[in-house]
PDB file of N, CA, C, O and CB in Angstrom:
ATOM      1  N   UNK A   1     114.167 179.414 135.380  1.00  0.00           N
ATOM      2  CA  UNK A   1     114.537 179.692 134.008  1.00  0.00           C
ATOM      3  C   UNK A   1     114.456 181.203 133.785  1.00  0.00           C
ATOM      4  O   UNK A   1     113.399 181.785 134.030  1.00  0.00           O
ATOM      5  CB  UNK A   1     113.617 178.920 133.010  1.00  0.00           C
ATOM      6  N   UNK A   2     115.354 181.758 133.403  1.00  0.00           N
ATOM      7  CA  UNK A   2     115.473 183.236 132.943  1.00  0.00           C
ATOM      8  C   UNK A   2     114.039 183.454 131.986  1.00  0.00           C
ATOM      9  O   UNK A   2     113.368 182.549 131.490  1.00  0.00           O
ATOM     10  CB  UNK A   2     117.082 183.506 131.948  1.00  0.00           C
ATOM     11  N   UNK A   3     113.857 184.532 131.916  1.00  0.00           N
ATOM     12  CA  UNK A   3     112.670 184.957 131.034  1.00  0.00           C
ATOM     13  C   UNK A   3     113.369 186.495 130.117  1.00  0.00           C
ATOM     14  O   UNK A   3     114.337 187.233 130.303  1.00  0.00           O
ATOM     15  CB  UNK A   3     111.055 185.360 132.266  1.00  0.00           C
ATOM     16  N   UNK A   4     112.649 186.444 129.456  1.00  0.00           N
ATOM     17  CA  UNK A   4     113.057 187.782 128.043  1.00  0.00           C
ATOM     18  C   UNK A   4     112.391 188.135 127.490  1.00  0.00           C
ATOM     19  O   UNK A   4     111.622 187.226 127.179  1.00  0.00           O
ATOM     20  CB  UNK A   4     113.790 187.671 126.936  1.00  0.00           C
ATOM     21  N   UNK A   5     112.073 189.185 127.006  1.00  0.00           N
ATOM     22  CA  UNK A   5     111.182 189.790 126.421  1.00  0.00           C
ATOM     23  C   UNK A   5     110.857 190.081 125.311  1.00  0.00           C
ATOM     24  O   UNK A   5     111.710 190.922 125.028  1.00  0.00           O
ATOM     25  CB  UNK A   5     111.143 190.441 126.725  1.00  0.00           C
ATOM     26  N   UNK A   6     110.083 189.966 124.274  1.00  0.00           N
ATOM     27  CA  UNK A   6     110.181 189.572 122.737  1.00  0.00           C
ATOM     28  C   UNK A   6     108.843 190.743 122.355  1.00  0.00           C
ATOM     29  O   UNK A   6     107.694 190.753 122.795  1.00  0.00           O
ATOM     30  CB  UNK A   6     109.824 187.497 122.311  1.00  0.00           C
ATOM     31  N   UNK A   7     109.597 191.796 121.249  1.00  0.00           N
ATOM     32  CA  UNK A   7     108.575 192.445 121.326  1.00  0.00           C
ATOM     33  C   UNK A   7     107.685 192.261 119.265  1.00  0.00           C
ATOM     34  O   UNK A   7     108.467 192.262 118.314  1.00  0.00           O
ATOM     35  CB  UNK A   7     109.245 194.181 122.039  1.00  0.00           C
ATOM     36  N   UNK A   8     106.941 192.201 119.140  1.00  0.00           N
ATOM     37  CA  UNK A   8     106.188 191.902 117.687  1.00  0.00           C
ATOM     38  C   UNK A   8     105.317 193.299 117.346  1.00  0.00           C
ATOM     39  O   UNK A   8     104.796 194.040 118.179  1.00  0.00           O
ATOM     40  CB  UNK A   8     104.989 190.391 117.812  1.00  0.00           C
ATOM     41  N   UNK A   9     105.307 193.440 115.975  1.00  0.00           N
ATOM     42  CA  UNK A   9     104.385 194.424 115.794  1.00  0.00           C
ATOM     43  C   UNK A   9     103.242 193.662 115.082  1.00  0.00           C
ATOM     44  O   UNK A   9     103.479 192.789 114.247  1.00  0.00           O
ATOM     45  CB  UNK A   9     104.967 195.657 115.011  1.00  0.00           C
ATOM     46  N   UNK A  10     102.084 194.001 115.420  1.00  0.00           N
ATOM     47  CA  UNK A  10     100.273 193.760 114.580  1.00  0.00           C
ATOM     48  C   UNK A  10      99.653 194.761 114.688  1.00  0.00           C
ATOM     49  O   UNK A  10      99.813 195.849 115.243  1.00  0.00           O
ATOM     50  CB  UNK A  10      99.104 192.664 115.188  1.00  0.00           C
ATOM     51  N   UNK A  11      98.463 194.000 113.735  1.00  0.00           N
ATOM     52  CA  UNK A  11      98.033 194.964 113.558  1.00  0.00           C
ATOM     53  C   UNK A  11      96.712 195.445 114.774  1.00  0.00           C
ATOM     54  O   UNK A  11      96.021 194.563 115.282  1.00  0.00           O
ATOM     55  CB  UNK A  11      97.770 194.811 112.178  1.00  0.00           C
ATOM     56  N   UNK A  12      96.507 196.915 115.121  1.00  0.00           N
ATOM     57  CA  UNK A  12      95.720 196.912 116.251  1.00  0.00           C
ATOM     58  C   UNK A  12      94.385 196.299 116.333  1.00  0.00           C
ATOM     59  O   UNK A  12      94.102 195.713 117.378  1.00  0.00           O
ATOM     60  CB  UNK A  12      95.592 198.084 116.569  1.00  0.00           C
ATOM     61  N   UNK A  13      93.757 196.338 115.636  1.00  0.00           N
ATOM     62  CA  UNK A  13      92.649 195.581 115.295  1.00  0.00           C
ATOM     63  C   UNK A  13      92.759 193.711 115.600  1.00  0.00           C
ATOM     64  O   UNK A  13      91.871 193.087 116.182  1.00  0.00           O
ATOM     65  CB  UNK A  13      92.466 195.986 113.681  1.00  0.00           C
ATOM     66  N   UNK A  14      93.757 193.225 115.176  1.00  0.00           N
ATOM     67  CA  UNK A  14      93.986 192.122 115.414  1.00  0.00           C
ATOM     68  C   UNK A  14      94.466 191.724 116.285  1.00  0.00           C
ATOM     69  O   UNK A  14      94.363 190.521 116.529  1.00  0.00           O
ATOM     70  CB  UNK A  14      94.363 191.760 114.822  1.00  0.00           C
ATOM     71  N   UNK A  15      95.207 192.598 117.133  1.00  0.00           N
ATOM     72  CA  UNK A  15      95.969 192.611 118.349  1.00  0.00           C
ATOM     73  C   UNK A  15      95.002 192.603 119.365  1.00  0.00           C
ATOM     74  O   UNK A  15      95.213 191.923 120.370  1.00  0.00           O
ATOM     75  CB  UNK A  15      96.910 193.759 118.486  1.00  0.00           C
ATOM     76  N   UNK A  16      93.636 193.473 119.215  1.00  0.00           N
ATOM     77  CA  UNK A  16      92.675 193.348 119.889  1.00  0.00           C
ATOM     78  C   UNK A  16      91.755 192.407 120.155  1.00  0.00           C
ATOM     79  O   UNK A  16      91.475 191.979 121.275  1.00  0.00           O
ATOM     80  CB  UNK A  16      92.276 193.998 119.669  1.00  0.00           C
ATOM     81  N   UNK A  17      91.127 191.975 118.789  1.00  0.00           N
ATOM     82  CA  UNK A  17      90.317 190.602 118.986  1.00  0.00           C
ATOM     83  C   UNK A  17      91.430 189.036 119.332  1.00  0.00           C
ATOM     84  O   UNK A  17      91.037 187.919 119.666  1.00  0.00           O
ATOM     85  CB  UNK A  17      89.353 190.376 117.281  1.00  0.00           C
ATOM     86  N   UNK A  18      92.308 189.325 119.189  1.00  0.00           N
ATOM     87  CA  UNK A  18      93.324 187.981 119.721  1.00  0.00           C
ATOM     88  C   UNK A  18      93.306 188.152 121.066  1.00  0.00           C
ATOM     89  O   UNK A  18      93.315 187.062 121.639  1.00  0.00           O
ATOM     90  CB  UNK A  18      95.017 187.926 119.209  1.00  0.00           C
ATOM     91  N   UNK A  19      93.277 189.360 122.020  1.00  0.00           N
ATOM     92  CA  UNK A  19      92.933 189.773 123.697  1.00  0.00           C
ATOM     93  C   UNK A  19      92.357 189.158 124.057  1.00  0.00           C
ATOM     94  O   UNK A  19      92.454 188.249 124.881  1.00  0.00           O
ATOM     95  CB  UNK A  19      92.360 190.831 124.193  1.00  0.00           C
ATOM     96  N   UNK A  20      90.991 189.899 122.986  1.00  0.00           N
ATOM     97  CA  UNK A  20      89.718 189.395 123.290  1.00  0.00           C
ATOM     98  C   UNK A  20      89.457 187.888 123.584  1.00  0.00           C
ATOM     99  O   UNK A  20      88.940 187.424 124.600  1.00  0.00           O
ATOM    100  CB  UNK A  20      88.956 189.752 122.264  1.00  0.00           C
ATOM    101  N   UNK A  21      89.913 187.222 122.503  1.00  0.00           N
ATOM    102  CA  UNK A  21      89.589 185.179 122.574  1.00  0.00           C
ATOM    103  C   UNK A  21      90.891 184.792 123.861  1.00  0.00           C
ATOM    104  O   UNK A  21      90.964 183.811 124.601  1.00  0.00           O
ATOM    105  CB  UNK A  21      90.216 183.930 120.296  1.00  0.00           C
ATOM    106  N   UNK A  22      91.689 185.841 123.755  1.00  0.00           N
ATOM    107  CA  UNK A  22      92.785 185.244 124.552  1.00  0.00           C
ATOM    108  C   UNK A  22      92.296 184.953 126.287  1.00  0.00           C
ATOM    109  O   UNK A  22      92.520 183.954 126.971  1.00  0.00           O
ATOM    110  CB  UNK A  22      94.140 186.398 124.421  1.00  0.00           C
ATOM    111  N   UNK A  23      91.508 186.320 126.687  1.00  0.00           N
ATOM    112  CA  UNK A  23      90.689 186.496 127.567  1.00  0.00           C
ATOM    113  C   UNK A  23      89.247 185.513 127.947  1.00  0.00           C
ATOM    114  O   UNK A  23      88.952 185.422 129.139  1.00  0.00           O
ATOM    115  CB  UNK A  23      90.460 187.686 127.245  1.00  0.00           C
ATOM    116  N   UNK A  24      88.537 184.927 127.102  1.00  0.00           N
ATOM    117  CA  UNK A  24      87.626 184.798 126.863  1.00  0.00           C
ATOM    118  C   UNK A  24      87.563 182.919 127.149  1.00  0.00           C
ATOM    119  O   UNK A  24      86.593 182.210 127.419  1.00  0.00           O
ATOM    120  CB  UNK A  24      87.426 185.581 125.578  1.00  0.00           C
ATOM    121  N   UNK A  25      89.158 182.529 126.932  1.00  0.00           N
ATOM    122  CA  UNK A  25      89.875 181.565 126.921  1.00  0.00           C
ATOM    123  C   UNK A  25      90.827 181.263 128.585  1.00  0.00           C
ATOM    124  O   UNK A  25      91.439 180.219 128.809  1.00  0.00           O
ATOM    125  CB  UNK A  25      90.703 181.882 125.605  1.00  0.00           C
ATOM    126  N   UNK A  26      90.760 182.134 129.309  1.00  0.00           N
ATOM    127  CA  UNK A  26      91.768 182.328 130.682  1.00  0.00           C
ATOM    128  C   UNK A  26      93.048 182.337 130.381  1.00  0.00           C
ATOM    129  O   UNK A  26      93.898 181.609 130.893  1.00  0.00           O
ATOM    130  CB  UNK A  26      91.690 181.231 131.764  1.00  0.00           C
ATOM    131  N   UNK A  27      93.246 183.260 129.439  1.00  0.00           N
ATOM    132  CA  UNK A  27      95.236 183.254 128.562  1.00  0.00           C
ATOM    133  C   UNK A  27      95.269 184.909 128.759  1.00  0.00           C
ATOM    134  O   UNK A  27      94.360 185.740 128.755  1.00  0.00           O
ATOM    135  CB  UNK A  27      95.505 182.601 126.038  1.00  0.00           C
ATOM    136  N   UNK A  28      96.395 185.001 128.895  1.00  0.00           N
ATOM    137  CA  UNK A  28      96.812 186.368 128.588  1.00  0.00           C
ATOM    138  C   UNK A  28      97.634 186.279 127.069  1.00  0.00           C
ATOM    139  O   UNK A  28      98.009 185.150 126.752  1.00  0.00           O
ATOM    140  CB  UNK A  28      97.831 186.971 129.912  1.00  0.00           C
ATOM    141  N   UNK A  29      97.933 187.411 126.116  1.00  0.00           N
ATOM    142  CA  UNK A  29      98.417 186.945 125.527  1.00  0.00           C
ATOM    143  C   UNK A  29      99.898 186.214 125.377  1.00  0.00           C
ATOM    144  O   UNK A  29     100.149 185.342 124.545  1.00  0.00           O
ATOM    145  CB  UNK A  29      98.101 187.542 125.078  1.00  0.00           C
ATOM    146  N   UNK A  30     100.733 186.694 126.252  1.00  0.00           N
ATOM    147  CA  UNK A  30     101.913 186.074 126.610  1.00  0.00           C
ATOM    148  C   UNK A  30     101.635 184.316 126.746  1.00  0.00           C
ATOM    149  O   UNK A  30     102.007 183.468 125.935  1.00  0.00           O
ATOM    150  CB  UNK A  30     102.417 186.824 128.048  1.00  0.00           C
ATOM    151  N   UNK A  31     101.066 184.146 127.700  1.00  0.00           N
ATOM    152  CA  UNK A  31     100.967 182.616 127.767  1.00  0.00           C
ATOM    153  C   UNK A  31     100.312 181.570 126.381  1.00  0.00           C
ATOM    154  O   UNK A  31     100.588 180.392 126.151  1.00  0.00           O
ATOM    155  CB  UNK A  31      99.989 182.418 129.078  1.00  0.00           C
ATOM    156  N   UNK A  32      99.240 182.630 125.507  1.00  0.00           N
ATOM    157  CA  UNK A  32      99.073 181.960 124.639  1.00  0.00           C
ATOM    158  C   UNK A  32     100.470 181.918 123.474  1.00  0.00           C
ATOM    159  O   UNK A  32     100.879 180.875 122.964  1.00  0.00           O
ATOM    160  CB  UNK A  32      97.790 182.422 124.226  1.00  0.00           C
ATOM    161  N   UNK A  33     101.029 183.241 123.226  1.00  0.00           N
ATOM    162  CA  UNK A  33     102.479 182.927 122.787  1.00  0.00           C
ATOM    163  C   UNK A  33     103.191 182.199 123.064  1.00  0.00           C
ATOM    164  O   UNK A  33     103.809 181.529 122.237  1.00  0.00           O
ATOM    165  CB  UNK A  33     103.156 183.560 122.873  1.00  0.00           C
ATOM    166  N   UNK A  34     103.340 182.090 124.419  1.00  0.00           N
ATOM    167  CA  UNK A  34     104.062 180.753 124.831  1.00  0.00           C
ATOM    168  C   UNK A  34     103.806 179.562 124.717  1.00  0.00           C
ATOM    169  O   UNK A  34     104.562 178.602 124.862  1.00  0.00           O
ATOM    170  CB  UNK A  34     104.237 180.651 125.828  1.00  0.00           C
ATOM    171  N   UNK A  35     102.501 179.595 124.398  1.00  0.00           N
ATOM    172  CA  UNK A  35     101.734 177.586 124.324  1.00  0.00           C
ATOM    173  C   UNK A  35     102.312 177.937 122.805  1.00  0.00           C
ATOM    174  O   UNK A  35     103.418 177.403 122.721  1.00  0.00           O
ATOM    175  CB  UNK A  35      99.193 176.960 124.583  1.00  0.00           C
ATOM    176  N   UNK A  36     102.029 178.533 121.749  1.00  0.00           N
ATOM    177  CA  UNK A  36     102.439 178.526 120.361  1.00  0.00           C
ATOM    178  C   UNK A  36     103.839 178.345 120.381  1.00  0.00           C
ATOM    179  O   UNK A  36     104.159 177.504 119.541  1.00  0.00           O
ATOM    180  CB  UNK A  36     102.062 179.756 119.599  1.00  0.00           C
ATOM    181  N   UNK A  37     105.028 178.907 121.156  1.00  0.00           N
ATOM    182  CA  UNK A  37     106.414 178.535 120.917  1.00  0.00           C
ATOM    183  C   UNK A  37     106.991 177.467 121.192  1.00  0.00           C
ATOM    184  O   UNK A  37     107.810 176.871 120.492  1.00  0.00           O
ATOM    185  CB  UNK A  37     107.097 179.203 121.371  1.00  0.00           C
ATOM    186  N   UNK A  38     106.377 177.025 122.767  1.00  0.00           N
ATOM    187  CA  UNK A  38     106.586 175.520 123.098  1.00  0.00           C
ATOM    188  C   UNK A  38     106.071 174.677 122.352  1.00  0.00           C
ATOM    189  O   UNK A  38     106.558 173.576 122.609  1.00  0.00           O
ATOM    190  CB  UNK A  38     106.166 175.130 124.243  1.00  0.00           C
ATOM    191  N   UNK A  39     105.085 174.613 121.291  1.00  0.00           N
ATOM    192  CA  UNK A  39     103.928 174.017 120.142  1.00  0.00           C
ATOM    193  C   UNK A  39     105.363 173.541 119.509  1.00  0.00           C
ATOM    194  O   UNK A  39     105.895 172.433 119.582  1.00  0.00           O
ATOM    195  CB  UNK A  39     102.594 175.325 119.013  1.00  0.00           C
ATOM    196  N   UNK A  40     105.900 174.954 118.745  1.00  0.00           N
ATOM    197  CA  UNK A  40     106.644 174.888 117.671  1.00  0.00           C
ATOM    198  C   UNK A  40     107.762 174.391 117.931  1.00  0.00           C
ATOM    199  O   UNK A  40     108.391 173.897 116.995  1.00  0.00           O
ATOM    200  CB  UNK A  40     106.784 175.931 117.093  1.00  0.00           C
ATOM    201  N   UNK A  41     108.463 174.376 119.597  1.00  0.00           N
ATOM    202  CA  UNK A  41     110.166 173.658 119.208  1.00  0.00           C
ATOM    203  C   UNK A  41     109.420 171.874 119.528  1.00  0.00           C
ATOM    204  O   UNK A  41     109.661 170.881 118.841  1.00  0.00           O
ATOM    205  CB  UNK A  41     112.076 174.365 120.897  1.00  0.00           C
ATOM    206  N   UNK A  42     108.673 171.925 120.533  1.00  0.00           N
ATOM    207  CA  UNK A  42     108.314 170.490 120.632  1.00  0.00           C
ATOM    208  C   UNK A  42     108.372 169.702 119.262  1.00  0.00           C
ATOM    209  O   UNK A  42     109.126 168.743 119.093  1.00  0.00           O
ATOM    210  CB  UNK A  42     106.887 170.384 121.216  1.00  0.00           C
ATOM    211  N   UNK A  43     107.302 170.308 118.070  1.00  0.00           N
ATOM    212  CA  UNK A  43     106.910 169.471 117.340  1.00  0.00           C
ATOM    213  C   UNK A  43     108.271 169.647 116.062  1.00  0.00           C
ATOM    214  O   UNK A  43     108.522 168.806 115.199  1.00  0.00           O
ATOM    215  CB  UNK A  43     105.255 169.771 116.994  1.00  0.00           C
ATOM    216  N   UNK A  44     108.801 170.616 116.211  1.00  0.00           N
ATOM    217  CA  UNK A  44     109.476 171.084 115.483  1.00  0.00           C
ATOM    218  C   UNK A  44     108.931 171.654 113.818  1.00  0.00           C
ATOM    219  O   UNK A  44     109.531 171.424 112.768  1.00  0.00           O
ATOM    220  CB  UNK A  44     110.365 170.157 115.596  1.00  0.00           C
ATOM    221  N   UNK A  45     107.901 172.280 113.943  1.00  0.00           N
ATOM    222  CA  UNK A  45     107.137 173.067 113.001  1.00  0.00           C
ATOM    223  C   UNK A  45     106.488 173.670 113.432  1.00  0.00           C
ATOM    224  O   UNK A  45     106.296 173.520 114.638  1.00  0.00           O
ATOM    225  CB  UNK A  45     106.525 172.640 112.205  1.00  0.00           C
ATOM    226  N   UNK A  46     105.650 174.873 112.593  1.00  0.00           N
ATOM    227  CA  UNK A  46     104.041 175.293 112.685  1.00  0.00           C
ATOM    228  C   UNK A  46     103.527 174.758 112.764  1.00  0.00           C
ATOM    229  O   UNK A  46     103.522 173.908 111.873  1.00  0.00           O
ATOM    230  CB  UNK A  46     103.357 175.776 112.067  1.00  0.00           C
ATOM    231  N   UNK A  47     102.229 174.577 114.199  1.00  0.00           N
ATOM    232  CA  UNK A  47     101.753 173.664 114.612  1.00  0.00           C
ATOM    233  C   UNK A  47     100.347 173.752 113.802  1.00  0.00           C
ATOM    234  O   UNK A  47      99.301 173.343 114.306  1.00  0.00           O
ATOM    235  CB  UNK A  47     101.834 173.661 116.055  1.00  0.00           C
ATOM    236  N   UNK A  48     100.424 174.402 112.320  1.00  0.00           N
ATOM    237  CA  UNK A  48      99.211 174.232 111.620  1.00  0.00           C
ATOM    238  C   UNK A  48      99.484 174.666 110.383  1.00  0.00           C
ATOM    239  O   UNK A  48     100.538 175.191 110.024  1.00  0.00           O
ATOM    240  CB  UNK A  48      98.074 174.886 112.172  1.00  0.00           C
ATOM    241  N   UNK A  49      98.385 174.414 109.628  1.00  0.00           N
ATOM    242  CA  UNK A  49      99.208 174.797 108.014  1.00  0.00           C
ATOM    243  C   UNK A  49      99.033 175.964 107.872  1.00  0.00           C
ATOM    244  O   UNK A  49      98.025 176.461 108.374  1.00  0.00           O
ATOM    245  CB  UNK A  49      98.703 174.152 106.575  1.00  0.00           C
ATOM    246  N   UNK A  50     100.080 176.884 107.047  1.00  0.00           N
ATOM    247  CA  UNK A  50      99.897 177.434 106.203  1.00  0.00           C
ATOM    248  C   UNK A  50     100.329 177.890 105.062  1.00  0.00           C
ATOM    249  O   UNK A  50     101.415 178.008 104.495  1.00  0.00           O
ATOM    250  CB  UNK A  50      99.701 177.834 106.528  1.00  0.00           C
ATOM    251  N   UNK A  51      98.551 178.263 104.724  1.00  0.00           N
ATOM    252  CA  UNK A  51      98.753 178.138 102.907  1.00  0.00           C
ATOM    253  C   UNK A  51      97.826 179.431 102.174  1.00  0.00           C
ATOM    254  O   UNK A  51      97.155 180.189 102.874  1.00  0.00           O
ATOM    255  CB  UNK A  51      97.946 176.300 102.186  1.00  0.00           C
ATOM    256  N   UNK A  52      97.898 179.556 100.666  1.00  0.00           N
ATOM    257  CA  UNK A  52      97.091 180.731 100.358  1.00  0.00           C
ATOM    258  C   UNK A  52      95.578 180.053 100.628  1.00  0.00           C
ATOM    259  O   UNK A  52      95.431 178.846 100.820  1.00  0.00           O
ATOM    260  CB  UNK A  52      97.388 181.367  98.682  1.00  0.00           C
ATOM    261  N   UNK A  53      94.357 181.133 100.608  1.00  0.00           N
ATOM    262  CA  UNK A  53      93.336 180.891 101.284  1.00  0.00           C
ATOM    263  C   UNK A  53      92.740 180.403  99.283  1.00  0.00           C
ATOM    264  O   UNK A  53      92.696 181.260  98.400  1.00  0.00           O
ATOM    265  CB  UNK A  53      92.604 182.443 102.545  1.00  0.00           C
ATOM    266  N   UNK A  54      92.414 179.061  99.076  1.00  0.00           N
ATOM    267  CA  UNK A  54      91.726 178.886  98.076  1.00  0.00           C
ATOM    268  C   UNK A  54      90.122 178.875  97.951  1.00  0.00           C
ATOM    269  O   UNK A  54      89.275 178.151  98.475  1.00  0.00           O
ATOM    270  CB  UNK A  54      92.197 177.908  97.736  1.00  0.00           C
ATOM    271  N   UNK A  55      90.051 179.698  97.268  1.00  0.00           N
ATOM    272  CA  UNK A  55      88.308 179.796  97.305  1.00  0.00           C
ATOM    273  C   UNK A  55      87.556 178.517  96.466  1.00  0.00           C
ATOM    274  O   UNK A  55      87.827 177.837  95.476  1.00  0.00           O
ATOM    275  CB  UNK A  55      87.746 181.411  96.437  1.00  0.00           C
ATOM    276  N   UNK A  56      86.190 178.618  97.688  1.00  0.00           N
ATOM    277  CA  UNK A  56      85.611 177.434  97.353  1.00  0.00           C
ATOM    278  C   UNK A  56      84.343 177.714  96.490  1.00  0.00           C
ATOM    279  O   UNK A  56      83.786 178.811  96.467  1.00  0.00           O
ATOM    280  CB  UNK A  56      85.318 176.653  98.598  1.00  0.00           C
ATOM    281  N   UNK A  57      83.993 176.769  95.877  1.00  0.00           N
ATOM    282  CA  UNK A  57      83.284 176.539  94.112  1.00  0.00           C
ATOM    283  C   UNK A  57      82.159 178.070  94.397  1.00  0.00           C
ATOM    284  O   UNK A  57      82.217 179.013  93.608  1.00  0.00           O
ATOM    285  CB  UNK A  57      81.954 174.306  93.739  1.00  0.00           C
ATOM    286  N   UNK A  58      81.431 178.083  95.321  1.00  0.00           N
ATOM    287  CA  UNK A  58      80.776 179.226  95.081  1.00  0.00           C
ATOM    288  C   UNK A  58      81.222 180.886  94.871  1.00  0.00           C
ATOM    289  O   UNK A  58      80.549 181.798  94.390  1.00  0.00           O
ATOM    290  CB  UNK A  58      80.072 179.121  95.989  1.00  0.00           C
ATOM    291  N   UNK A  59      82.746 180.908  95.473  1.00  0.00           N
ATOM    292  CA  UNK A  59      83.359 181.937  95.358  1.00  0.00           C
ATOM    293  C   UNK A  59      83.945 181.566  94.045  1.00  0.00           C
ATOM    294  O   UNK A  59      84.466 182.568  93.556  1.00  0.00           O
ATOM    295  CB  UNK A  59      84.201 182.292  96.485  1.00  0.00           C
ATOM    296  N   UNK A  60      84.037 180.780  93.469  1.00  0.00           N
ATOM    297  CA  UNK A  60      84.889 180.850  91.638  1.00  0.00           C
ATOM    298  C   UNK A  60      83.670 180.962  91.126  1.00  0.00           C
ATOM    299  O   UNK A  60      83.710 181.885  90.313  1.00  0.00           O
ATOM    300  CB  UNK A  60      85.933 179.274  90.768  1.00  0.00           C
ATOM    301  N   UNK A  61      82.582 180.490  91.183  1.00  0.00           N
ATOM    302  CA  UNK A  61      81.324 180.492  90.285  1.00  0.00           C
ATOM    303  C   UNK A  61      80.869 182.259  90.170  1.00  0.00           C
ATOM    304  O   UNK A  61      80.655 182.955  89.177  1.00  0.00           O
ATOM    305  CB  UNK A  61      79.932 179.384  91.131  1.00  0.00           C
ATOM    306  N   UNK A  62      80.843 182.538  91.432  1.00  0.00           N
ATOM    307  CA  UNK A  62      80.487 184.390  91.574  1.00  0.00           C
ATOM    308  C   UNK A  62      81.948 185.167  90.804  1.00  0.00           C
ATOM    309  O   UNK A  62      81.963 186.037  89.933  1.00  0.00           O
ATOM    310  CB  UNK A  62      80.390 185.061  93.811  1.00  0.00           C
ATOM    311  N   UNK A  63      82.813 184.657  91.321  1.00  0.00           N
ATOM    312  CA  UNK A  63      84.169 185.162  90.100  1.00  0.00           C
ATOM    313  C   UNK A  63      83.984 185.446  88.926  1.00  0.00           C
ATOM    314  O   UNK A  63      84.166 186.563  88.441  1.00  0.00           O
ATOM    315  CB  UNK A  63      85.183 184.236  89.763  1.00  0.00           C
ATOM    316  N   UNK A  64      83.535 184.287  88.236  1.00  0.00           N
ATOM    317  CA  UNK A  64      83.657 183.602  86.907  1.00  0.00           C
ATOM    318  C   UNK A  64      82.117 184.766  86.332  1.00  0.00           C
ATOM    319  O   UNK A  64      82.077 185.394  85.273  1.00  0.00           O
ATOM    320  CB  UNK A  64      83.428 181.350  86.994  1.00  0.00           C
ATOM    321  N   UNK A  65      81.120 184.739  87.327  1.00  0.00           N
ATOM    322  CA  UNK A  65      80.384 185.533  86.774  1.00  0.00           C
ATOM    323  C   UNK A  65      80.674 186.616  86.367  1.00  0.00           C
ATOM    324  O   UNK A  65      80.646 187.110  85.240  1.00  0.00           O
ATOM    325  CB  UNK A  65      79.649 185.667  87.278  1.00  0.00           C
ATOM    326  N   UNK A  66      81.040 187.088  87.599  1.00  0.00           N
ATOM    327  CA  UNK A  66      81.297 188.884  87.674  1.00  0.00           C
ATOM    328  C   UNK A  66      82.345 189.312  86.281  1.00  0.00           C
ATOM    329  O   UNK A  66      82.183 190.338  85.620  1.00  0.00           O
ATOM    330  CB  UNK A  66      82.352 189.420  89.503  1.00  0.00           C
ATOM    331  N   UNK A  67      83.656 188.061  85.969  1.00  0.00           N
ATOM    332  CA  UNK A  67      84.485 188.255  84.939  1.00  0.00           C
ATOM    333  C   UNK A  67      83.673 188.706  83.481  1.00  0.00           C
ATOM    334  O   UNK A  67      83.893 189.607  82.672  1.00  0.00           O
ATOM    335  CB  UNK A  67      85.290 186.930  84.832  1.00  0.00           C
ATOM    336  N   UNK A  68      82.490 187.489  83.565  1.00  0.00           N
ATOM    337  CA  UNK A  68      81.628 187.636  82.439  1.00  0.00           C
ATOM    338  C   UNK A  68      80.738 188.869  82.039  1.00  0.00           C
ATOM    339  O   UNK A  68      80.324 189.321  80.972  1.00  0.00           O
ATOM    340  CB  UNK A  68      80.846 186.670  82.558  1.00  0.00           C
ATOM    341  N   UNK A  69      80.644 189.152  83.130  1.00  0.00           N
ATOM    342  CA  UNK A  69      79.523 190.673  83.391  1.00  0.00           C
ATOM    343  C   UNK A  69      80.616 191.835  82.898  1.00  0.00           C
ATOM    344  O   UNK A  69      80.513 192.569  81.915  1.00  0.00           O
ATOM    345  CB  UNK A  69      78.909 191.066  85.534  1.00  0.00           C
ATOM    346  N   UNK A  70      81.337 191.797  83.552  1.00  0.00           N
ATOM    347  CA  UNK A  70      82.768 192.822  82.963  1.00  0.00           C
ATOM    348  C   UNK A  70      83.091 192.603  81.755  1.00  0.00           C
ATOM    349  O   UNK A  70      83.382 193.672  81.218  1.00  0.00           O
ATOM    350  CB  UNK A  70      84.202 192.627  83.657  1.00  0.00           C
ATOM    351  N   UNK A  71      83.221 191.379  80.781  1.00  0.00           N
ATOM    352  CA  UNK A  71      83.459 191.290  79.402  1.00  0.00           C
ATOM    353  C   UNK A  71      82.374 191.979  78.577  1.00  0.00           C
ATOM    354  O   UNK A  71      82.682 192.602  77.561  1.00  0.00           O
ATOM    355  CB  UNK A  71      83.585 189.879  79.025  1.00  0.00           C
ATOM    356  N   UNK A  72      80.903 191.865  79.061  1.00  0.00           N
ATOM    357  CA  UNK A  72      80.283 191.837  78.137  1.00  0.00           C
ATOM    358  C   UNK A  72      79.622 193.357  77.983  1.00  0.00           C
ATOM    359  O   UNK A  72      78.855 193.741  77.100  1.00  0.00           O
ATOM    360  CB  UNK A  72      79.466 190.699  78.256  1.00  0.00           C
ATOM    361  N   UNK A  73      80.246 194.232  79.302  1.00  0.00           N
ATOM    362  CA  UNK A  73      79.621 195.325  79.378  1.00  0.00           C
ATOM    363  C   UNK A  73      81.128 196.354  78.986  1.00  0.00           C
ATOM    364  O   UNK A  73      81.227 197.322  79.740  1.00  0.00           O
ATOM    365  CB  UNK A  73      78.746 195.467  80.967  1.00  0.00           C
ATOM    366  N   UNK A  74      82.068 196.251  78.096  1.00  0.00           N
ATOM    367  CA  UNK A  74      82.866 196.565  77.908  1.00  0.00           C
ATOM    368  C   UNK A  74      82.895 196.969  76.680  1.00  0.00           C
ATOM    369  O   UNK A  74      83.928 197.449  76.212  1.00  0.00           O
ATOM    370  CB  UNK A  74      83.485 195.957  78.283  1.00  0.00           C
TER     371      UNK A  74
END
């Protein structure tokens, strides 16, 4: 099978610790790209959700505070 070369930009920081697990895992990152593309025509989607990150009750409760602290010192 022919092969090609696909080039992406990230960010370096993230580009790094993804090495890192990629390594850490026996993947280079190419092959883990590749388990993710073969993922995606196989199943024919993102092989996971995504969605906005909703914060959970203790992060709205510290919200809700901090909103209150800001009203009342205003």
């Amino acid at each position: 099978m022919a092969q090609t070369n696909v080039n992406i930009r990230i960010d370096e920081n993230l580009k790094r610790e993804f090495d890192s697990i990629c390594q850490d895992l026996g993947l280079t990152m190419t092959t883990a790209f590749t388990v993710f593309a073969r993922t995606v025509v196989r199943r024919q989607r993102i092989p996971f959700e995504i969605a906005r990150d909703i914060p959970n009750t203790e992060t709205i409760t510290a919200m809700e505070e901090m909103q209150s602290y800001e009203e009342r010192s205003e």
